[in-house]
C-alpha positions as CSV (number, residue, x, y, z in Angstrom):
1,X,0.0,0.0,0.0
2,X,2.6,2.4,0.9
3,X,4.4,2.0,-2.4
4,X,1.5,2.1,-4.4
5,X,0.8,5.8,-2.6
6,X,4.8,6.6,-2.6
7,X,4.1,5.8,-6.5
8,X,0.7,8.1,-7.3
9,X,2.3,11.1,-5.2
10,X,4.9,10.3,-7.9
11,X,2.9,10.6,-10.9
12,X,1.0,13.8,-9.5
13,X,4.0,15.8,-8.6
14,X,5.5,14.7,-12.2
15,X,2.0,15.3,-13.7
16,X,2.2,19.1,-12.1
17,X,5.5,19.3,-13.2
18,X,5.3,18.9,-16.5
19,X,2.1,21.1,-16.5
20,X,4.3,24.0,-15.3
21,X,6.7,23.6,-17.8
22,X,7.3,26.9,-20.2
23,X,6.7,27.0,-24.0
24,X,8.3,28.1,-27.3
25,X,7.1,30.4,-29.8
26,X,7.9,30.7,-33.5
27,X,7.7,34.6,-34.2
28,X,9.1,34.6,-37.9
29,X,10.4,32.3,-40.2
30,X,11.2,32.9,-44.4
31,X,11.3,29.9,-46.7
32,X,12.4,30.6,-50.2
33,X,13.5,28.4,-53.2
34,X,14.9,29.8,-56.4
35,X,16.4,29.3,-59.8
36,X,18.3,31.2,-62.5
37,X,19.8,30.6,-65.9
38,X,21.8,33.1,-67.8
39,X,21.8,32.9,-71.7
40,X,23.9,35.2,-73.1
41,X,23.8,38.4,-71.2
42,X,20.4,37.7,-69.9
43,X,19.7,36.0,-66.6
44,X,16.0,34.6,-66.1
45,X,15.3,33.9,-62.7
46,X,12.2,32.9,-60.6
47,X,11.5,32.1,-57.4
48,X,9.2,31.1,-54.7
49,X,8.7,31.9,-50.9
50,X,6.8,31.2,-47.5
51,X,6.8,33.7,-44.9
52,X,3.4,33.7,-43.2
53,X,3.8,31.0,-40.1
54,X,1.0,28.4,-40.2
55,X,1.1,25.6,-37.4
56,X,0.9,22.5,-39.0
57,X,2.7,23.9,-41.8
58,X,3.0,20.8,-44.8
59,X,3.4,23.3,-48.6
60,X,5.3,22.6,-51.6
61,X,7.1,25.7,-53.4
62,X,8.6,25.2,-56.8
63,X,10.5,27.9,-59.0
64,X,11.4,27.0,-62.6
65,X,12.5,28.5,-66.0
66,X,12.9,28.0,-69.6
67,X,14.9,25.5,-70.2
68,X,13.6,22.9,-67.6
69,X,16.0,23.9,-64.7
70,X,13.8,24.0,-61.4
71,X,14.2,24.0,-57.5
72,X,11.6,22.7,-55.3
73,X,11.2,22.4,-51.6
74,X,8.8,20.5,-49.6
75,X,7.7,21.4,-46.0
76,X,6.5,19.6,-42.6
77,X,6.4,21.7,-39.9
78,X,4.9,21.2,-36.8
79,X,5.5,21.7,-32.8
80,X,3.6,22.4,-29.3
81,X,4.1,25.9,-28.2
82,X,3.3,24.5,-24.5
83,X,5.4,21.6,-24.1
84,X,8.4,22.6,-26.2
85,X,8.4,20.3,-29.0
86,X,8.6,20.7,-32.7
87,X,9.7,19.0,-35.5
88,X,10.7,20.5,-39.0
89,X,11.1,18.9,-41.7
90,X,12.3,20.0,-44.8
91,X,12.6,18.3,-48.4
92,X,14.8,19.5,-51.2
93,X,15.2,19.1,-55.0
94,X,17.2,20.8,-57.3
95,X,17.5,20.1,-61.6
96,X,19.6,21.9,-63.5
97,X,19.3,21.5,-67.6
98,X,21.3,24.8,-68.7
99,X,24.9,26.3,-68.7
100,X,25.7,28.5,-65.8
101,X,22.1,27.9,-64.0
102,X,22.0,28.5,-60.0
103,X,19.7,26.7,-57.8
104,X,18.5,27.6,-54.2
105,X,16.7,26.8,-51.4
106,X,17.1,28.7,-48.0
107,X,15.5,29.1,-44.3
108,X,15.5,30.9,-41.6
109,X,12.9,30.0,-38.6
110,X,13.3,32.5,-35.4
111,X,12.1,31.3,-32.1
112,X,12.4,31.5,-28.2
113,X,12.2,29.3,-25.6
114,X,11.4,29.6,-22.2
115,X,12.6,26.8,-21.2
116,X,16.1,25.1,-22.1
117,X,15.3,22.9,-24.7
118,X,17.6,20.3,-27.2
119,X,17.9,21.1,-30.2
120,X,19.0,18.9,-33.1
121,X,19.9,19.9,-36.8
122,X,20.6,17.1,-39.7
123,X,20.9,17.2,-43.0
124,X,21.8,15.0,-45.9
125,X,21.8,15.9,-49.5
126,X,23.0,13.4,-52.5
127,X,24.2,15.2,-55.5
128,X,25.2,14.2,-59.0
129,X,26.4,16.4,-62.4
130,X,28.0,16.0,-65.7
131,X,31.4,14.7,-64.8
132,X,34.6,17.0,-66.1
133,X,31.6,20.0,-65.3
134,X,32.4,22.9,-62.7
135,X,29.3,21.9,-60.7
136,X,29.1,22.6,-57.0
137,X,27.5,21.9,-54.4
138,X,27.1,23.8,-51.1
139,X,25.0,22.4,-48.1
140,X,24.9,24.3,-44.6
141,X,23.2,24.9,-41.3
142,X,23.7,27.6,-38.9
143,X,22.5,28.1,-35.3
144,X,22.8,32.0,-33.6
145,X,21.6,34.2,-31.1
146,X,19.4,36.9,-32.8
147,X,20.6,40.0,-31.4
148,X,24.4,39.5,-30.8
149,X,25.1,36.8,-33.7
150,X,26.4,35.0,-32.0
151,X,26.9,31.6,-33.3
152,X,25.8,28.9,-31.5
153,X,26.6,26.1,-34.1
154,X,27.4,26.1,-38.3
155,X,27.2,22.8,-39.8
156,X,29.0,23.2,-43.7
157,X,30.3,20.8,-46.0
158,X,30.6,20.8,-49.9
159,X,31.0,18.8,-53.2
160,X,31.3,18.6,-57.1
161,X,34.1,18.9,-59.1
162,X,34.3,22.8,-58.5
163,X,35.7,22.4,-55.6
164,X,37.9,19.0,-56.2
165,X,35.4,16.7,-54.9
166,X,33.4,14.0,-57.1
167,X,30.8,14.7,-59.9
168,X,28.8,12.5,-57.4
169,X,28.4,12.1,-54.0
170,X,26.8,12.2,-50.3
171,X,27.1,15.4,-47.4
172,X,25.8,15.1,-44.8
173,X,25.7,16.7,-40.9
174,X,24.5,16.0,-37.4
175,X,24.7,18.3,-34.3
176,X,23.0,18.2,-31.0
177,X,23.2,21.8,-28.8
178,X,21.9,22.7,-25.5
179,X,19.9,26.2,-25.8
180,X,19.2,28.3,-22.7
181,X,16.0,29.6,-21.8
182,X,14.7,33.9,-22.4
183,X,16.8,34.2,-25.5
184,X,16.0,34.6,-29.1
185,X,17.6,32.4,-31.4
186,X,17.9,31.7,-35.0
187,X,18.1,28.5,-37.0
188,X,19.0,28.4,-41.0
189,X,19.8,26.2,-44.0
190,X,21.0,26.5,-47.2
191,X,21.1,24.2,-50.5
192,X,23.3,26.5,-53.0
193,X,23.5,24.2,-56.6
194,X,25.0,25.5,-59.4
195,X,27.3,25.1,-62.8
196,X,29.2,27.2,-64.7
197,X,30.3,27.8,-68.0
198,X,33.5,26.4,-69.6
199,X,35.0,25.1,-72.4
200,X,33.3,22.4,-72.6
201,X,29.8,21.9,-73.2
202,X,27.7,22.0,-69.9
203,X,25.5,19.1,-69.0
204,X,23.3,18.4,-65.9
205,X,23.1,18.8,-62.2
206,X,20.9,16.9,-59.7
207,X,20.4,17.4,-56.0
208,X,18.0,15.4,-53.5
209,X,18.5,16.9,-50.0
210,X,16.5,16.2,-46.8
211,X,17.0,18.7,-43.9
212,X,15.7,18.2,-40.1
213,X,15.5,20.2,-37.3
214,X,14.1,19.1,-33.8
215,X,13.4,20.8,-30.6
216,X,12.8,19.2,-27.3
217,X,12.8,20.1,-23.8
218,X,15.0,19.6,-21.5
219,X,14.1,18.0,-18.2
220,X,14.5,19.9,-15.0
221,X,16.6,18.2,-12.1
222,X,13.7,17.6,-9.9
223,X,11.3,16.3,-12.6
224,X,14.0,14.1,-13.7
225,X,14.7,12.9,-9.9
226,X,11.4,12.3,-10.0
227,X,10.9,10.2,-13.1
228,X,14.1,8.2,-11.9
229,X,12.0,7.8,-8.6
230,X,8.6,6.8,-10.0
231,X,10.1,4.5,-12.0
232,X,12.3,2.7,-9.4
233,X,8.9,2.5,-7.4
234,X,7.5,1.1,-10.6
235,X,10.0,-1.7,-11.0
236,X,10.2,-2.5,-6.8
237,X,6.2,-3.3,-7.2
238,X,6.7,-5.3,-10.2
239,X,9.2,-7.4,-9.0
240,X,7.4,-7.8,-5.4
241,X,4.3,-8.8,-7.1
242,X,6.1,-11.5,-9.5
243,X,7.7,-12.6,-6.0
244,X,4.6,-13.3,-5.1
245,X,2.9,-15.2,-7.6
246,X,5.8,-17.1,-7.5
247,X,5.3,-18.8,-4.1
248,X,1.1,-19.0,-4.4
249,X,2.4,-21.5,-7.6
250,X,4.2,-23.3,-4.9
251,X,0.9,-23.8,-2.5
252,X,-1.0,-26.6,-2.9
253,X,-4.2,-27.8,-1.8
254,X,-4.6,-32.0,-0.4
């Protein structure tokens, strides 16, 4: 009896807990995607953008021009303002069909906790052109404090034989940051594809790229005592109980 009550007071003070716990809020973000192809001495561009904040958020934005060249980006937003969670999930596709063509696809989500919550930022992003092309490739995260700059993470890495790398290939990043609570911070991407022209005749470019972005709170020392707690009681009881069972198998009845 007293560990079942040791174990409800448990729950309850956990339950209050986690009812007290602060929130996030998402006060600005700006999605774009774009494309541009220059033919002679003319550049056509066009391009696409989000900006109004919509909670779920799941929209797909495509920019494109004459010759076939085109960047879209897919989005899957959502999060719970009052328990600190939110998951963003962005998709990426860029095609390029033309001599010195440009392709990009940028974010930037602002938000503040009041709480200090884990944050996670991934990315990976497969890429292919024309071998013996100057095709690049540049794939990047960054992580700051709005008001000072200050950077709290920058995830970059790039490819294509532009910069020495292969005509094909895989980037990828992963980085996991503890954010404080009261400050404004700001979280963007960037998927920069293009070619250029040589002496050689230029030929395609093709990037897939999936980019993720996670926020979760972190748990405060007593509610984490107290987890630890409840679930030590939980595991006493269950043992106790088996212990149990285990010698009414053993009483028999002549």
């Amino acid at each position: 009896m007293f560990r079942t009550r040791t174990l409800a007071l448990a729950l309850v003070i956990l339950t209050a807990s986690n009812s007290a716990w602060g929130a996030f809020v998402v006060d600005y973000w700006d999605l774009k995607t774009s494309v541009s192809e220059r033919i002679a001495d003319n550049t056509i561009n066009d391009f696409e953008s989000i900006t109004a904040i919509t909670n779920p958020l799941f929209e797909t934005i495509q920019a494109q021009v004459n010759n076939n060249s085109y960047s879209r980006a897919t989005f899957d937003y959502s999060w719970s303002p009052s328990l600190s969670i939110g998951d963003f999930n962005t998709t990426i596709t860029h095609a390029i069909r033309a001599p010195e063509s440009r392709a990009v696809s940028t974010g930037a989500i602002r938000f503040a906790p009041n709480e200090d919550v884990r944050v996670t930022i991934s990315g990976t992003a497969i890429y292919s052109h024309t071998p013996g092309d100057l095709g690049g490739i540049n794939f990047a995260a960054l992580l700051s404090i709005v008001d000072t700059g200050e950077i709290q993470r920058l995830e970059f890495t790039r490819g294509g034989n532009l910069f020495f790398q292969p005509a094909s290939g895989t980037l990828s990043y992963f980085a996991e940051v503890i954010l404080p609570a009261g400050i404004d911070y700001k979280y963007e991407f960037s998927v920069d594809t293009w070619n250029t022209a040589d002496l050689l005749p230029t030929g395609t470019m093709d990037v897939s790229a999936t980019i993720a972005f996670t926020i979760e709170p972190v748990p405060e020392p007593d509610t984490a005592l107290l987890m630890g707690f409840a679930a030590i009681v939980a595991i006493r009881r269950r043992r106790s109980n088996s212990a149990l069972s285990t010698q009414d198998s053993h009483v028999r009845f002549d």
